[in-house]
Z-matrix of the N, CA and C atoms (Angstrom, degrees):
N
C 1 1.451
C 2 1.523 1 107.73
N 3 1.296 2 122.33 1 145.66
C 4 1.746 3 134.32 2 -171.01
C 5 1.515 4 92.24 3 -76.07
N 6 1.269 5 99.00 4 153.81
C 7 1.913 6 92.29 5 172.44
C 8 1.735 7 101.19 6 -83.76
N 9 1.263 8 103.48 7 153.52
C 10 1.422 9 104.59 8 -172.99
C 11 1.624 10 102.05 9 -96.39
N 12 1.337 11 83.40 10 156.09
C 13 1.611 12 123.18 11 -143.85
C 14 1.745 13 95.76 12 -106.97
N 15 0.933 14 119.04 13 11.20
C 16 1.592 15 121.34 14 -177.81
C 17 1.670 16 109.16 15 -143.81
N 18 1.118 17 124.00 16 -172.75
C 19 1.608 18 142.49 17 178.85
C 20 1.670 19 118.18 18 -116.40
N 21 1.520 20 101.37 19 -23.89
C 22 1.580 21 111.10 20 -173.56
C 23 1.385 22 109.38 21 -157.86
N 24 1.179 23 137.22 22 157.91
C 25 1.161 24 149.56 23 173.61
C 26 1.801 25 105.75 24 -125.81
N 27 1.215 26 115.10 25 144.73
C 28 1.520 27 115.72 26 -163.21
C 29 1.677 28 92.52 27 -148.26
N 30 1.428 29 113.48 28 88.27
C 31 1.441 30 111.58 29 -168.36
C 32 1.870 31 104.25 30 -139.85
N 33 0.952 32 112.83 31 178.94
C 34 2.036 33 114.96 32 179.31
C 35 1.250 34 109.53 33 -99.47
N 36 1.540 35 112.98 34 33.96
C 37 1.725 36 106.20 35 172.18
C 38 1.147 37 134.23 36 52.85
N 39 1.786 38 112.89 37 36.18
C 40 1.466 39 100.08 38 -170.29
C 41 1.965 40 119.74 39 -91.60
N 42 1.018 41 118.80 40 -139.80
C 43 1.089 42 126.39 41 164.12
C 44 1.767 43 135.03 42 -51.17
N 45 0.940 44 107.19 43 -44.50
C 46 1.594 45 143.30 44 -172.86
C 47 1.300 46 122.85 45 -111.30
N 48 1.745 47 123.34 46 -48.29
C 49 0.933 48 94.70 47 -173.67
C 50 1.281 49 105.25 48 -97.43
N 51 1.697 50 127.32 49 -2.99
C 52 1.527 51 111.39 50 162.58
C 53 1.241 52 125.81 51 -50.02
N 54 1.607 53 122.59 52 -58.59
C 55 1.185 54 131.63 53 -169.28
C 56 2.034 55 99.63 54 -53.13
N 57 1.038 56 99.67 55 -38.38
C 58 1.886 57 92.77 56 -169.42
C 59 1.330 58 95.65 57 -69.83
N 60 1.057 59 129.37 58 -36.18
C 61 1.601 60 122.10 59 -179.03
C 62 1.732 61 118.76 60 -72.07
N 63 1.248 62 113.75 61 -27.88
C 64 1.362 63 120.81 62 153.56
C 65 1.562 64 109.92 63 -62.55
N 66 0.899 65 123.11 64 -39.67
C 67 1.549 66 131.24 65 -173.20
C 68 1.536 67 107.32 66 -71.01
N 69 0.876 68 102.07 67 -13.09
C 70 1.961 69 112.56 68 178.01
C 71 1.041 70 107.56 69 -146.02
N 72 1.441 71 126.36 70 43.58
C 73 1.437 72 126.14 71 135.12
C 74 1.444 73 129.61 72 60.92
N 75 1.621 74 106.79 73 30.77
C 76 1.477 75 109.89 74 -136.09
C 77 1.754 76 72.85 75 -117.53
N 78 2.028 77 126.34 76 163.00
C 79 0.852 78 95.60 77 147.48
C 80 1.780 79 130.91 78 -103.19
N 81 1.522 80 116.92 79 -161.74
C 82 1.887 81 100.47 80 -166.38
C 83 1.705 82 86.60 81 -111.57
N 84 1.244 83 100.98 82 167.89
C 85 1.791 84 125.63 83 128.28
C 86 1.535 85 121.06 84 -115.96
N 87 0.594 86 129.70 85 106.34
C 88 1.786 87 134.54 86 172.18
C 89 1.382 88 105.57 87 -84.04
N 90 1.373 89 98.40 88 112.55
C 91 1.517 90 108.09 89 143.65
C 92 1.685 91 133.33 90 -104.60
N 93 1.213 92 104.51 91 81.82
C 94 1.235 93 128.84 92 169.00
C 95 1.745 94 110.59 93 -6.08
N 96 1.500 95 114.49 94 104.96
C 97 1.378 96 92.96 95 152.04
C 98 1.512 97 123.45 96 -122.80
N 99 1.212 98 114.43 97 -9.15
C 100 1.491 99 124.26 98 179.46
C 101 1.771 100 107.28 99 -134.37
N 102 1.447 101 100.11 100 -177.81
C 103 1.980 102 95.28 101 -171.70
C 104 1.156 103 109.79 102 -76.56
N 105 1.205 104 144.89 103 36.37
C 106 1.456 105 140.13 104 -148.15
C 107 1.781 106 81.48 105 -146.47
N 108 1.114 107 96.93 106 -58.67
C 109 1.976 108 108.16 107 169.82
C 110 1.329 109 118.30 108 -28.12
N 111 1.453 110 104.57 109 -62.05
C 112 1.558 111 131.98 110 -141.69
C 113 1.703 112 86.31 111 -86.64
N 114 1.576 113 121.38 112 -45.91
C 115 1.606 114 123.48 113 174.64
C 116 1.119 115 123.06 114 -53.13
N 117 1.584 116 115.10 115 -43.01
C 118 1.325 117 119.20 116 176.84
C 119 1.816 118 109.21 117 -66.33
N 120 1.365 119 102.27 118 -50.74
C 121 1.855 120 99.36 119 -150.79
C 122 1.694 121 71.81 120 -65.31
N 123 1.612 122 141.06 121 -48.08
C 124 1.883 123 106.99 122 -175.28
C 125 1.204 124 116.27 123 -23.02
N 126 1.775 125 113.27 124 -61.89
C 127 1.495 126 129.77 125 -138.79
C 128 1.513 127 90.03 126 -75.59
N 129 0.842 128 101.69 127 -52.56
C 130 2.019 129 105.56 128 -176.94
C 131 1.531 130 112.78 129 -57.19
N 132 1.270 131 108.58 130 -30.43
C 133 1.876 132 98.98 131 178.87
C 134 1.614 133 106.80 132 -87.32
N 135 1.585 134 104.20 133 -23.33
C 136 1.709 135 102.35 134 -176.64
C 137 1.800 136 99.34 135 -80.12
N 138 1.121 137 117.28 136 -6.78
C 139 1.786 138 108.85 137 179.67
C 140 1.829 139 112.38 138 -90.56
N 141 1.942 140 87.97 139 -22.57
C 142 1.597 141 93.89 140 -169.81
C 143 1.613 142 115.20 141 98.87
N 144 1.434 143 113.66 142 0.49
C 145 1.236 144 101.94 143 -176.45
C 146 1.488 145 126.31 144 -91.90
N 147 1.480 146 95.11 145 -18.21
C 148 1.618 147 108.96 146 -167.57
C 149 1.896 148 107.18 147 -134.13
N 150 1.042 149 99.37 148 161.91
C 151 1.351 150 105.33 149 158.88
C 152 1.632 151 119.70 150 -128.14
N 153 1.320 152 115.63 151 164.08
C 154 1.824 153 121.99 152 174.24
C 155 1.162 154 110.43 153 -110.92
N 156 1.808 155 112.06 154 143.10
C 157 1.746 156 111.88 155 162.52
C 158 1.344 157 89.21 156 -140.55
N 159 1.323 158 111.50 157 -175.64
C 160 1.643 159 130.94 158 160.78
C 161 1.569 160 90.21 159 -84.04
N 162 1.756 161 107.12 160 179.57
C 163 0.986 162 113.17 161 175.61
C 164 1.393 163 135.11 162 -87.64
N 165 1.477 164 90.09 163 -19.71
C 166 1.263 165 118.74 164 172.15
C 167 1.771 166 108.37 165 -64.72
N 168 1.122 167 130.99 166 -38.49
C 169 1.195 168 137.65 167 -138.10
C 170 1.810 169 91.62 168 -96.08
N 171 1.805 170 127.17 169 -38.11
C 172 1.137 171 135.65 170 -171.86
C 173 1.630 172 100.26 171 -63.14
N 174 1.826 173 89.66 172 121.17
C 175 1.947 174 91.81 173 164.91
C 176 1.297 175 76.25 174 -147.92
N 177 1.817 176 107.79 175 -155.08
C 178 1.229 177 108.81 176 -153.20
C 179 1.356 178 122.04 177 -80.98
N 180 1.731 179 106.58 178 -38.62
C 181 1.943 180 119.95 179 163.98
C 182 1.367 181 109.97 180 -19.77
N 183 1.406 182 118.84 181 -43.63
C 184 1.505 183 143.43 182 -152.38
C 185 1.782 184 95.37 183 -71.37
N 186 1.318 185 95.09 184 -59.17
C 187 1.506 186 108.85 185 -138.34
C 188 1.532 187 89.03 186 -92.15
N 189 1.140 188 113.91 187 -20.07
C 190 1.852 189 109.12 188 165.96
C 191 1.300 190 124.55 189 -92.00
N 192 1.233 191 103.76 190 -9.91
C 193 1.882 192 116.95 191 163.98
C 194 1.570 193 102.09 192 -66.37
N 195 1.154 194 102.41 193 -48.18
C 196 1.790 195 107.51 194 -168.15
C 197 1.915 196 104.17 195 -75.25
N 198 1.057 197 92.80 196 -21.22
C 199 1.616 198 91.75 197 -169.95
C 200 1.764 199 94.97 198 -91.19
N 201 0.829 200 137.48 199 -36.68
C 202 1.316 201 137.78 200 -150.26
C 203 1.744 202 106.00 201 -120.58
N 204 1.254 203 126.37 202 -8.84
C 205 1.400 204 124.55 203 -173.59
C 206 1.504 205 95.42 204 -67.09
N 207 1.217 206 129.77 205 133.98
C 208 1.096 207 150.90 206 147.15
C 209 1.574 208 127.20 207 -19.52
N 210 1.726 209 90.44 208 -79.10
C 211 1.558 210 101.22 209 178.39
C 212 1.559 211 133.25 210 -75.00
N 213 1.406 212 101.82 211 5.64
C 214 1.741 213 108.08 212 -174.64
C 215 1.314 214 104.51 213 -79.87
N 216 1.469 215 114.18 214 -57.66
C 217 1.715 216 121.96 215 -178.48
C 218 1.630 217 119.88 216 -52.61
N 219 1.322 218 108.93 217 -12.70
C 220 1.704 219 130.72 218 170.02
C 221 1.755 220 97.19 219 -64.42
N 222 1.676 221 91.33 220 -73.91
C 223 1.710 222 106.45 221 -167.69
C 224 1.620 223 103.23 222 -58.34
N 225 1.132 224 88.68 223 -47.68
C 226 2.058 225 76.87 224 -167.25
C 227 1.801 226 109.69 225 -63.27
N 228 1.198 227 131.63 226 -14.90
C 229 1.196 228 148.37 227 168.74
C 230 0.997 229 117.22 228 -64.76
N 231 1.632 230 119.30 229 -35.95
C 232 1.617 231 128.93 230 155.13
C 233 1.220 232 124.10 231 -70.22
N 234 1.243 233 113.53 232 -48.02
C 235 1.748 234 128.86 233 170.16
C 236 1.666 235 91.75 234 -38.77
N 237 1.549 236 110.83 235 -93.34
C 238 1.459 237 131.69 236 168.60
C 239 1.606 238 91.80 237 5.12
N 240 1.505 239 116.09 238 -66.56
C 241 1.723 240 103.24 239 -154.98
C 242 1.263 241 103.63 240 -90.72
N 243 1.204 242 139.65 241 -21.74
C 244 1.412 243 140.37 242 175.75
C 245 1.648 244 97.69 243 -46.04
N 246 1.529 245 101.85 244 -72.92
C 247 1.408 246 110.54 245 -171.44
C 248 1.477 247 130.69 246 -55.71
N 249 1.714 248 118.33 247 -22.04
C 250 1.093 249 116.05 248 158.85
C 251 1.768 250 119.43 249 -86.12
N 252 1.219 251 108.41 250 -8.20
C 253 1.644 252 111.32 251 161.32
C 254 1.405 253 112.16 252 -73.65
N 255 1.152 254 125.84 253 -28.60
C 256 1.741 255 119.51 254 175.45
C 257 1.413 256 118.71 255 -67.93
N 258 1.603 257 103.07 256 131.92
C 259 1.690 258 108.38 257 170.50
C 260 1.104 259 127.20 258 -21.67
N 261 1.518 260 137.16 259 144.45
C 262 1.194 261 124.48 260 -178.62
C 263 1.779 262 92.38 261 -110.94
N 264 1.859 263 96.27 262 158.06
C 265 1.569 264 105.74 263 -165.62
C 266 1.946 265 97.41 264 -59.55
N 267 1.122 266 114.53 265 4.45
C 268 1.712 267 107.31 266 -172.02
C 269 1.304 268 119.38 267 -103.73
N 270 1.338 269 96.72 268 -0.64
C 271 1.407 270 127.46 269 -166.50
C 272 2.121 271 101.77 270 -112.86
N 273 1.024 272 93.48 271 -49.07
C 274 1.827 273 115.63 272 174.13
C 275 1.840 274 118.16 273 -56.54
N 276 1.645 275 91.23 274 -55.07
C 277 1.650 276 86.86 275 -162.61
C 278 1.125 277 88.61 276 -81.92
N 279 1.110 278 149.48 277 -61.62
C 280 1.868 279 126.04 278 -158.54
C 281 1.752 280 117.64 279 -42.79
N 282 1.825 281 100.91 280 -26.04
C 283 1.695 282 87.54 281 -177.11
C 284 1.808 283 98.17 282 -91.11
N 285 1.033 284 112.88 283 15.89
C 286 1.771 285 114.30 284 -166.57
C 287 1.734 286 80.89 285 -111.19
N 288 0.798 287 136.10 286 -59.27
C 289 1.552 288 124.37 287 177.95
C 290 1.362 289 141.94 288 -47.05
N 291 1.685 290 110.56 289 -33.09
C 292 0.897 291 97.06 290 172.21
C 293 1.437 292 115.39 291 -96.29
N 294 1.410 293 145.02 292 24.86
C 295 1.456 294 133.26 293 178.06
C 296 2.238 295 85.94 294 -119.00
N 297 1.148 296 97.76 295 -16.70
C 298 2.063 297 84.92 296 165.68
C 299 1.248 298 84.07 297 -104.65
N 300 1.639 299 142.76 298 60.73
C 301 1.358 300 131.65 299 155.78
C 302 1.498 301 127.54 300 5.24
N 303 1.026 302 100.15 301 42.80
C 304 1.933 303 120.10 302 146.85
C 305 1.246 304 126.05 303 -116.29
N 306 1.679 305 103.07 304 47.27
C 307 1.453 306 93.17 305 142.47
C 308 1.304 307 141.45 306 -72.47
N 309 1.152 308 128.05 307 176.25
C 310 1.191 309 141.14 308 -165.67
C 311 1.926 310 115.27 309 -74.15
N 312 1.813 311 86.15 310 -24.60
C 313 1.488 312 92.16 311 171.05
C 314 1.467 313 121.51 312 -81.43
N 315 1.531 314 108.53 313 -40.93
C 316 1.274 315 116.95 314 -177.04
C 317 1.173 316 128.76 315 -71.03
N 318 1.553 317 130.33 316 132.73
C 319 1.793 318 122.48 317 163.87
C 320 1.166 319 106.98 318 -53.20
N 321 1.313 320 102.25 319 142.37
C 322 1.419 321 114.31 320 164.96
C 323 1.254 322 134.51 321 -60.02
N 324 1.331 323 133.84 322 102.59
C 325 1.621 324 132.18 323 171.85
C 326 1.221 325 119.53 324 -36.98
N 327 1.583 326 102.52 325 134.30
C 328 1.398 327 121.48 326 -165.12
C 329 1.552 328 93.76 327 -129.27
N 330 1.953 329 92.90 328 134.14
C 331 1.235 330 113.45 329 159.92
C 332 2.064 331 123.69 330 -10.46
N 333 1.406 332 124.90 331 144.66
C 334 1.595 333 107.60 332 168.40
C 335 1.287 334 94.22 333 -105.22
């Protein structure tokens, strides 16, 4: 992962771009727009890295809490290393293949 190039990320918690923002150590605001949103900004306030508002709710109090809190740039720095300590999928599927015998060596099983 590139070292990140910012202080905060201010995104709707989805799929993708949470995990990249964990991946660069950055901290979040989530603004929630669907249930995928609402899961992440939990997981992110229970780690310490992020906080949630509506959109309505972001002014500046907000946006200098997130910029200036202390303890997020700690947590997300941990997040950051957790996540680059985990297996990578290239590393994963070859031992996941061969016990569902699709490896790469084997023909594929056919119907009897």
């Amino acid at each position: 992962m590139p070292p990140a190039t910012c202080t905060a990320m201010v995104h709707h918690g989805g799929n993708g771009t949470t995990p990249a923002g964990l991946g660069a150590g950055v901290r979040h605001l989530v603004l929630p727009g669907g249930a995928d949103g609402h899961e992440a900004a939990r997981i992110l306030r229970a780690r310490g890295v992020g906080m949630a508002s509506s959109p309505e709710a972001v002014d500046a109090d907000l946006l200098r809490h997130l910029l200036t809190d202390d303890a997020m740039p700690t947590a997300a720095a941990e997040v950051r290393d957790e996540t680059a300590a985990l297996s990578s999928p290239a590393t994963i599927v070859p031992r996941l293949e061969q016990p569902a015998g699709t490896a790469p060596h084997r023909a594929p099983r056919t119907a009897a």
